[in-house]
C-alpha positions as CSV (number, residue, x, y, z in Angstrom):
1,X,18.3,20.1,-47.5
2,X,20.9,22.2,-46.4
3,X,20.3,24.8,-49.7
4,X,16.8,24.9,-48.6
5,X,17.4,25.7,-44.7
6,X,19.9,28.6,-45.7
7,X,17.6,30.9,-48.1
8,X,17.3,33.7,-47.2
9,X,13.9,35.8,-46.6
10,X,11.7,32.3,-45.7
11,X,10.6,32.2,-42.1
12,X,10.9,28.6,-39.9
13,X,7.3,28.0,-40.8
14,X,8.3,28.5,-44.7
15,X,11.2,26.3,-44.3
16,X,9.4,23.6,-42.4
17,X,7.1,23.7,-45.0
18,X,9.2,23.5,-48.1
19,X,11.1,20.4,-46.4
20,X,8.0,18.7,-46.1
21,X,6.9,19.2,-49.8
22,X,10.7,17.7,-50.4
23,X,10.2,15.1,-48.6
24,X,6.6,14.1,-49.8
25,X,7.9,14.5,-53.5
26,X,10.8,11.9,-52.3
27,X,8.5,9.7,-51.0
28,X,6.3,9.8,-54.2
29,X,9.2,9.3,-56.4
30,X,10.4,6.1,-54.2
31,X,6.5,4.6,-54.6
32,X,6.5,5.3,-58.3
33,X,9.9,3.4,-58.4
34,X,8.5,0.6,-56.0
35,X,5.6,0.3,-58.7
36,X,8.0,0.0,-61.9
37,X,9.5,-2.8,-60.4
38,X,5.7,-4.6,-59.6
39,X,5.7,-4.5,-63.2
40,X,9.1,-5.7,-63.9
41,X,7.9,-8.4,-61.9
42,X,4.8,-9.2,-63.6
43,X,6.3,-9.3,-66.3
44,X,9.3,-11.5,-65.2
45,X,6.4,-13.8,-63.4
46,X,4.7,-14.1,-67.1
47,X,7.5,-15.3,-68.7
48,X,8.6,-18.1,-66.4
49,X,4.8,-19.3,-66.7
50,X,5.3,-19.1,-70.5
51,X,8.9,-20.8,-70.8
52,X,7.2,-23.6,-68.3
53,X,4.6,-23.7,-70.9
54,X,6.9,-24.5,-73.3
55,X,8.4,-27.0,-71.4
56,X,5.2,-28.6,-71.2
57,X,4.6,-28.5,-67.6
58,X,2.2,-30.4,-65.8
59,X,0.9,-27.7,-63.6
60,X,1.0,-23.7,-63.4
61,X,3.6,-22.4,-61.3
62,X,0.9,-21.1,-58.5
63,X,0.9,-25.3,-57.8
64,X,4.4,-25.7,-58.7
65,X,5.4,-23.2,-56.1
66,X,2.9,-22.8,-53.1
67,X,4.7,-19.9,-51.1
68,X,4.6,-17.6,-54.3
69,X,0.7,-18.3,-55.3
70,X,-0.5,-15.3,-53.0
71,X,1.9,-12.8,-53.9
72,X,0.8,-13.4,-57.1
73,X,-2.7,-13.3,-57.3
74,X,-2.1,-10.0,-55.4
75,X,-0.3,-8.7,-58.2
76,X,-2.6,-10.2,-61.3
77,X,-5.2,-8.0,-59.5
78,X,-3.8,-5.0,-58.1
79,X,-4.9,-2.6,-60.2
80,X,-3.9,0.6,-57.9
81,X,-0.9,1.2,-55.4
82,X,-0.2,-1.4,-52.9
83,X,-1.4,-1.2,-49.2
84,X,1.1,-2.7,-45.9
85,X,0.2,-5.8,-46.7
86,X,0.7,-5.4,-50.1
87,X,4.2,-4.5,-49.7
88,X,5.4,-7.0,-46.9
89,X,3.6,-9.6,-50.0
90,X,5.6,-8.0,-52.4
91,X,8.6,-8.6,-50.6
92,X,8.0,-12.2,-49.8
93,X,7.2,-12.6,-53.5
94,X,11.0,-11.2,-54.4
95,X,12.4,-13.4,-51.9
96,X,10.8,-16.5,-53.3
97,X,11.3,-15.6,-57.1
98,X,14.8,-15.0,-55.8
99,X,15.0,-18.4,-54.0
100,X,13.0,-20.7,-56.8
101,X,14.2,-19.1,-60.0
102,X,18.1,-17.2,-59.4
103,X,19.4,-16.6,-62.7
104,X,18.8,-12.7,-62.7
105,X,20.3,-12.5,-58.8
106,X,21.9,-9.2,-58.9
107,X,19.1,-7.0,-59.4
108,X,16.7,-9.1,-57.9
109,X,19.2,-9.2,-54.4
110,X,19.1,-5.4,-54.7
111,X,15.4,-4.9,-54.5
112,X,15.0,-7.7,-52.0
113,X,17.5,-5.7,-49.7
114,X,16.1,-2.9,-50.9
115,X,12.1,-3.3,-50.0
116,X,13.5,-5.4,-47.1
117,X,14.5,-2.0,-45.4
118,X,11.5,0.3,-46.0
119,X,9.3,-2.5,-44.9
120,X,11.4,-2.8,-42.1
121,X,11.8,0.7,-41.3
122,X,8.0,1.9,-41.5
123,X,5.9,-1.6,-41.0
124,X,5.2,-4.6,-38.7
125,X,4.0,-7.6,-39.7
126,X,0.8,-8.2,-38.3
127,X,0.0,-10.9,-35.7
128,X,-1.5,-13.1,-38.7
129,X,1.5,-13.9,-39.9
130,X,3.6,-14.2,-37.1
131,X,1.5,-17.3,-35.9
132,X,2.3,-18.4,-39.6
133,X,6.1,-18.3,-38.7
134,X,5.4,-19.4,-35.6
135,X,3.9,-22.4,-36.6
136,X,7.2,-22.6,-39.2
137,X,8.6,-22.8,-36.2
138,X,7.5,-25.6,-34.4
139,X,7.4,-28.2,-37.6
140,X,11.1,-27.4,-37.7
141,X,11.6,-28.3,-34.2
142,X,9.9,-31.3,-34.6
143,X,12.3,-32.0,-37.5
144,X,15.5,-30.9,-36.1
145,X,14.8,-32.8,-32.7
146,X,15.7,-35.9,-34.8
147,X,18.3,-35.5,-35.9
148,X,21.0,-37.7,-33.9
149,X,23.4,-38.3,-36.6
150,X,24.6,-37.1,-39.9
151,X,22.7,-39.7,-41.3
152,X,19.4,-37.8,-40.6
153,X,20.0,-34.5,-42.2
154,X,21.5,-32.8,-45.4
155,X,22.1,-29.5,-46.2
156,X,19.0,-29.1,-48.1
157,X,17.4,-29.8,-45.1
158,X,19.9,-27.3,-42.9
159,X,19.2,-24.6,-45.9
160,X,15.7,-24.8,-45.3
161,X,16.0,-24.4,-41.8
162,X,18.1,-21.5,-41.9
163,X,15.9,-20.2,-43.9
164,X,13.0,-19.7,-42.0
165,X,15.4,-18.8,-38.9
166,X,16.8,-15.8,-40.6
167,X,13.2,-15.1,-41.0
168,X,11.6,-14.9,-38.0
169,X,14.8,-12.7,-36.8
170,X,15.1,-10.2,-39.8
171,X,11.2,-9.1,-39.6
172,X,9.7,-6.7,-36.8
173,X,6.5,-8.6,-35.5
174,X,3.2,-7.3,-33.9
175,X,2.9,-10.0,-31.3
176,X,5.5,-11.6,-31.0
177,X,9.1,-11.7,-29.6
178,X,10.9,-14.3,-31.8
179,X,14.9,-13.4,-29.8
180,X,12.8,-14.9,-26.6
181,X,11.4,-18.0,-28.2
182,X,12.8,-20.9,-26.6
183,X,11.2,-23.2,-29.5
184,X,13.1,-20.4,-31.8
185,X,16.4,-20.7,-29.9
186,X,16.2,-24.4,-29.9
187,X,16.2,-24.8,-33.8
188,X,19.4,-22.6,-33.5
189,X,20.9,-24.9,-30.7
190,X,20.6,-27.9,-33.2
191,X,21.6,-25.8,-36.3
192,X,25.2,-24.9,-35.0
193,X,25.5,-28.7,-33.4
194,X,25.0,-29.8,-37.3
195,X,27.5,-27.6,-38.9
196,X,30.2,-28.9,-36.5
197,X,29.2,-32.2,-38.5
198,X,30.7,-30.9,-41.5
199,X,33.9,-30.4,-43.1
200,X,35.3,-26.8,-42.9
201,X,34.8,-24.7,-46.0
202,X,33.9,-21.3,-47.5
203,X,29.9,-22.2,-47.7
204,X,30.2,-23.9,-44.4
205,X,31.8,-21.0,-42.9
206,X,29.0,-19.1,-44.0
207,X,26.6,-20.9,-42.7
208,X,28.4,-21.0,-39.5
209,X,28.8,-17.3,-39.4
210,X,24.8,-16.8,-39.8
211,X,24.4,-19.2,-36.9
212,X,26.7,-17.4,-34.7
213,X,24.8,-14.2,-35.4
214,X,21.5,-15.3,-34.9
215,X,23.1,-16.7,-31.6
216,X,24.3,-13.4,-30.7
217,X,20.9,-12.0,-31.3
218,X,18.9,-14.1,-29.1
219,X,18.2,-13.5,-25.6
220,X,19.1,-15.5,-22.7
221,X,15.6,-15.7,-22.0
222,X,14.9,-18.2,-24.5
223,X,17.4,-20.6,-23.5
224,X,16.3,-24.3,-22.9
225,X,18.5,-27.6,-21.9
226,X,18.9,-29.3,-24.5
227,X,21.8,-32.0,-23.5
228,X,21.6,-35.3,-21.7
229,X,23.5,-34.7,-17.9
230,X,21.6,-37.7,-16.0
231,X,22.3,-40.6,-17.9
232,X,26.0,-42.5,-17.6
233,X,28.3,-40.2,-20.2
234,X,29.5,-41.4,-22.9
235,X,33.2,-42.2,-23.2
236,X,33.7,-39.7,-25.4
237,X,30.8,-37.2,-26.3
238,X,30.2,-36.7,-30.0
239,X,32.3,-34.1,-31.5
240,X,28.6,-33.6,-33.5
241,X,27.8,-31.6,-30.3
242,X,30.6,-29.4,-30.4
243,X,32.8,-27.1,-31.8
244,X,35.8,-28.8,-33.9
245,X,38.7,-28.5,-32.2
246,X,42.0,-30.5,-31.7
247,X,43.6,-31.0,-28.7
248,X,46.4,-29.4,-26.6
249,X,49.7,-30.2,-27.9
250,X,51.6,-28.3,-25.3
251,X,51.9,-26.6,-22.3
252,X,52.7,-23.7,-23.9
253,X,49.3,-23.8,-25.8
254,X,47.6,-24.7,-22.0
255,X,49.0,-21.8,-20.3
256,X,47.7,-19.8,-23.4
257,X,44.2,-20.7,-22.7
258,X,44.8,-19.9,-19.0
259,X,45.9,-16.5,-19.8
260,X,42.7,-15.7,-22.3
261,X,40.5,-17.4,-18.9
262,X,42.6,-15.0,-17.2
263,X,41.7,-12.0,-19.3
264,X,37.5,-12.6,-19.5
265,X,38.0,-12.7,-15.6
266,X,39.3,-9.2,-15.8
267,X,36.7,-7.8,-18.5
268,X,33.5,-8.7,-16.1
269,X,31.6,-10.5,-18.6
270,X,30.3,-13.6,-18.0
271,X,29.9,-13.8,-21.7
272,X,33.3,-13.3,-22.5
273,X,34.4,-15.5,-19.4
274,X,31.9,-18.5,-20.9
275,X,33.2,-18.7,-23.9
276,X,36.9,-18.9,-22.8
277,X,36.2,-21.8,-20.3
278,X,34.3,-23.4,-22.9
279,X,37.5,-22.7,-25.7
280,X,39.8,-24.1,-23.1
281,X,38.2,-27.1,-22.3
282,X,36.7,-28.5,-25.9
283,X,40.8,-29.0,-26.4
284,X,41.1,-30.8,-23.3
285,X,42.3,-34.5,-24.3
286,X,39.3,-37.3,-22.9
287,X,41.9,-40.3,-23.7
288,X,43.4,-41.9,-20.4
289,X,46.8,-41.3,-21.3
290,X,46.4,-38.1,-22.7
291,X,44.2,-36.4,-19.8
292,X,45.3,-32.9,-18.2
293,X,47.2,-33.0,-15.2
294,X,44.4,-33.0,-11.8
295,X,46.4,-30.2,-10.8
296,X,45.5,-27.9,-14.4
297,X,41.8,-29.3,-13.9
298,X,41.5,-28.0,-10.5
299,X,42.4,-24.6,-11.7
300,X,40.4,-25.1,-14.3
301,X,37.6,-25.4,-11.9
302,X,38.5,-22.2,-9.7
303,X,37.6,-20.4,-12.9
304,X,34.7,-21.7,-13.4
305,X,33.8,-20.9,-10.2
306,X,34.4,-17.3,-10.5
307,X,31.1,-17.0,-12.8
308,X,29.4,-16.9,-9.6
309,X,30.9,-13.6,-9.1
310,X,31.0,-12.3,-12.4
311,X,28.2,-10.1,-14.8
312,X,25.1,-10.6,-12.8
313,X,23.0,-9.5,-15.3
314,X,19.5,-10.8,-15.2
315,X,19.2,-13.6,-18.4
316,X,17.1,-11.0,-20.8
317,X,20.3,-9.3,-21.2
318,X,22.6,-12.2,-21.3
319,X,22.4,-13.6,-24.6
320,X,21.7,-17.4,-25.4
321,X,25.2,-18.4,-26.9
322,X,26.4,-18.3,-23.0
323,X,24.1,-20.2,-21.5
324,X,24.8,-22.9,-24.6
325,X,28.3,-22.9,-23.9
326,X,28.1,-22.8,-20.6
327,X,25.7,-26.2,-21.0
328,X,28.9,-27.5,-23.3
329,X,30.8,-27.0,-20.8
330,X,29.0,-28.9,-17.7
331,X,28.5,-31.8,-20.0
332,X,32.6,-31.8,-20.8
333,X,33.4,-31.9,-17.0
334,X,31.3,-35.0,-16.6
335,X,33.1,-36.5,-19.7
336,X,36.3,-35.3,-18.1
337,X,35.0,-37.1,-14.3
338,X,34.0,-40.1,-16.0
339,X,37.7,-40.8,-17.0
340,X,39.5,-39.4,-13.9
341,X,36.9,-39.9,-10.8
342,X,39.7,-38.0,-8.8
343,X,38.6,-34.7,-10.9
344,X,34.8,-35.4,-10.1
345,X,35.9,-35.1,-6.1
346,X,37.2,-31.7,-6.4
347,X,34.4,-30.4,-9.0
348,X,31.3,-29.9,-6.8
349,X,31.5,-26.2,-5.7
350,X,32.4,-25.6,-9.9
351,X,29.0,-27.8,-10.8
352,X,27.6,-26.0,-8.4
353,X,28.7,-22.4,-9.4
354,X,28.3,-23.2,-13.3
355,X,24.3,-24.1,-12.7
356,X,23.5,-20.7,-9.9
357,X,24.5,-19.3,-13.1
358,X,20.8,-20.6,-15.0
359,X,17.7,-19.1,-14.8
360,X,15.8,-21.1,-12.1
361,X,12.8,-22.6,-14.7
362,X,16.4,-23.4,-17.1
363,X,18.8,-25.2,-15.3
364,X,19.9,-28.3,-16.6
365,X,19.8,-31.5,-14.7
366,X,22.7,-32.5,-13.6
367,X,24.0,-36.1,-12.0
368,X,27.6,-37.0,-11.3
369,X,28.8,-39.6,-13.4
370,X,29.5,-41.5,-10.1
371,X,25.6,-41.4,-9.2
372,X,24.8,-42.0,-12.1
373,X,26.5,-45.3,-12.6
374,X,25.3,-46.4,-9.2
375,X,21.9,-46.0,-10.0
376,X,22.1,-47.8,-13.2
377,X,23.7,-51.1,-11.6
């Protein structure tokens, strides 16, 4: 580009011009590569349907495999260059080929990424299939709603999930806002609840690391309570609802996780400041002879009620990991009141501070344990 701004004797209307013939003859050779790989694809597409002949399968792979029977019959008739559509069904058809059938995955993960980006860059999908998604959406709600235990879920199940998740947050949509779904958000909520079911390793990591940045791309906005603070707590919450974590061994260690409150207090964010308070106290020990000091609890507290004062921003821009954590962490304190009454005494104004910190039409329910037991008997 630079060789063709510098010669000399063309005017800026001649070198506008010649840029744009560059560019249109780039574009043309992208399509035409675009197109050699809709035939690589055909052709890949005819012999799976011929080796599954061969193995004497009951039915054609457009029944075997729902999500890839449009794509296809697209393709089988396309006779000319693809339109949008075309393309964003070309894409899903790599995606799916890539999902159902991986043997060739290095090629066919370059396209995918590939096409991913110049749909991305230069289409939206169209309201159609964002209610599609959407309706994704909610049947994985449904789902994920029930599971209590690890007894109700597998990672099949969690793969699936994820899935459609990453999804709905890697394409632009017409009509919709998917990082200010709260039906969206809560899928994500019971995602990174399940993976602290599982034992730590490189796959779960990964998974855990997707969650984490879907979290980080959501918006405050489509935050929604998820976790039971009416009802008598448990003795011990589940450690299904929360981050793996063992407990203080020190006081070394618990004047370390004073110090990193300390420091989030300084940077202004209640982001950063959330997620320290909520660090600190998922190590906090819940047996009786094993709790913290009242004294470390109360300071504790003063912390927590410094997010009063700290990164007002309105929810849109706060984003929906800190309103989780900050949920964690309200449901810990009760926990923490049920085994030490004495800490839910001095814990109002923090209760109180923690829940100004919710949009209005968000804010959990909350009932001291104390109440709560009272109203039961």
């Amino acid at each position: 580009m630079n060789a063709i701004l510098s010669r000399a004797g063309l005017s800026a209307d001649q070198q506008r011009a010649l840029c744009l013939d560059t560019i249109r003859d780039e574009v043309r050779h992208t399509r035409d590569k675009l197109e050699d790989a809709l035939v690589s694809l055909r052709c890949l597409e005819e012999v799976i349907r011929l080796a599954r002949g061969v193995h004497k399968s009951r039915m054609p792979l457009s029944v075997l495999v729902p999500d890839v029977q449009a794509p296809l019959v697209l393709v089988a008739t396309t006779t000319g260059k693809l339109d949008e559509a075309g393309l964003r069904d070309l894409h899903s058809l790599i995606g799916t080929l890539l999902e159902k059938h991986p043997g060739s995955t290095g090629s066919f993960r370059w396209w995918h990424t590939k096409l991913h980006r110049f749909i991305q860059e230069n289409y939206n999908v169209p309201s159609k299939s964002s209610l599609a998604v959407q309706a994704e959406v909610v049947s994985l709600l449904e789902e994920v709603q029930q599971w209590r235990s690890t007894q109700d879920f597998n990672v099949s199940m969690m793969d699936k999930t994820m899935s459609v998740v990453g999804r709905a947050l890697r394409d632009p949509f017409d009509a919709w806002k998917p990082r200010e779904d709260s039906r969206l958000a809560e899928v994500i909520g019971h995602l990174k609840m399940c993976i602290n079911s599982y034992r730590d390793s490189l796959v779960q990591r990964r998974r855990r690391g997707d969650i984490n940045a879907w979290l980080g791309q959501m918006s405050g906005c489509s935050f929604t309570p998820t976790l039971n603070m009416s009802s008598i707590p448990p003795a011990r919450p589940r450690e299904f609802f929360f981050s793996r974590s063992r407990n203080f061994k020190s006081l070394d260690e618990i004047n370390e996780g004073f110090k990193l409150i300390a420091e989030a207090r300084e940077e202004n964010s209640f982001g950063l400041l959330t997620t320290a308070l909520y660090s600190f106290l998922v190590k906090a020990p819940l047996t009786a002879h094993d709790l913290l000091p009242l004294h470390q609890l109360r300071v504790f507290n003063e912390n927590v009620e410094e997010l009063r004062r700290i990164g007002t921003e309105p929810a849109h821009s706060i984003q929906l990991q800190s309103y989780q954590e900050l949920e964690n962490i309200l449901c810990l304190m009760r926990a923490l009141m049920r085994k030490w009454p004495e800490y839910e005494e001095c814990s109002v104004e923090a209760v109180e501070a923690a829940l100004s910190r919710f949009p209005p039409s968000k804010r959990p329910a909350f009932v001291f344990p104390i109440s709560a037991m009272t109203a039961k008997s």
